[in-house]
C-alpha positions, 0 to 999 in steps of 0.5 A: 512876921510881927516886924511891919513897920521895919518890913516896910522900910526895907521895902521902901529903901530898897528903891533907893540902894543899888539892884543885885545882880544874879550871882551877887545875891548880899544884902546889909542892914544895919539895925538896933535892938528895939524893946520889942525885941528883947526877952525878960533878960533884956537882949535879943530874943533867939527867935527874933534873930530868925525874923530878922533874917527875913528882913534881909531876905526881903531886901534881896528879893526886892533889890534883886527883882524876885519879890516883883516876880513872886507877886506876877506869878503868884509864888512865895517863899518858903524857908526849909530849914534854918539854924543859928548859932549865938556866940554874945547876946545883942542888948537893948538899943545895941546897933548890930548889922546882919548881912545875909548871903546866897551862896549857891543854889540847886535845882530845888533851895538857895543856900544862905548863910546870915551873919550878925556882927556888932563892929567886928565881933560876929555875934551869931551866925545862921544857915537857911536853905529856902525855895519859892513856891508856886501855889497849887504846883509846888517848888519853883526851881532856883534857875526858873525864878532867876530866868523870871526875873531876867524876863521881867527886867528884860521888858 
C-alpha cells in the first residue's frame, strides 16, 4: 500500500469512531481525490480505487478488534479476489465517500461488497473475497478470527 499517511489516519480515527460488532462489519469513509491519485487523465486512477478499499478494510479490522488479533497471532490478510466496476470517473480534489460491507462469511473468505458514491450517485462499485492467514499454517477460518477477537475482548 503507498497510502502511509492516510493508512495511518484511519488507524489513529479508528480509536475514536465506534467499535463493530461481529455481524455488523461497515466501515464509511469520506475522502478527496488527491494529486497522487490521479493518472494523465487527471481522475482517479483504476488501480487506486482497489487500494483505497484497503483503507476501508483496515478501518474494519481495527474498529472491529481483528487488526489487534492479527498482530497477537501473527496472521495477515489476504485478498483472493477483487473486481470493480467504473460507472463516472472521480476527478482531482472531488470528495467521494466509499464504504465497504461484510456481507457473509464461510468457512474459508469474507465476502465484501465496496461502494463508491459522490452525493448519491454511486461512482464504482467492487466485490472482494479475502481471508487472513496465519504464517506457516495456512488460512484462518472466518469463525476462528471472530472466536479470537471475542477472546481478546473477553480479557
Amino acid at each position: 500500500m503507498n497510502l502511509i499517511f492516510r493508512m495511518l489516519w484511519v488507524i489513529i480515527m479508528s480509536k475514536f469512531r465506534e467499535r463493530l460488532e461481529v455481524g455488523n462489519f461497515v466501515s464509511v469513509l469520506n475522502l478527496h481525490v488527491l494529486p497522487n491519485d490521479i493518472d494523465i487523465n487527471f481522475h482517479m486512477n483504476n488501480g487506486r480505487y482497489l487500494t483505497i478499499c484497503d483503507l476501508n478494510r483496515i478501518d474494519v479490522f481495527a474498529r472491529s478488534g481483528l487488526l489487534k488479533a492479527m498482530f497477537k497471532r501473527n496472521w495477515i490478510p489476504v485478498i483472493a479476489e477483487h473486481t470493480m466496476t467504473y460507472k463516472k470517473p472521480l476527478n482531482i480534489f472531488e470528495h467521494y465517500e466509499v464504504k465497504l460491507e461484510v456481507l457473509r462469511w464461510d468457512e474459508k473468505f469474507f465476502y465484501m461488497v465496496h461502494t463508491f458514491k459522490v452525493g448519491e450517485r454511486v461512482v464504482a462499485e467492487g466485490t472482494s473475497k479475502g481471508c487472513v492467514y496465519a504464517r506457516g499454517k495456512g488460512v484462518v477460518s472466518p469463525a476462528d478470527a471472530i472466536a479470537a477477537v471475542e477472546q481478546d475482548r473477553a480479557r
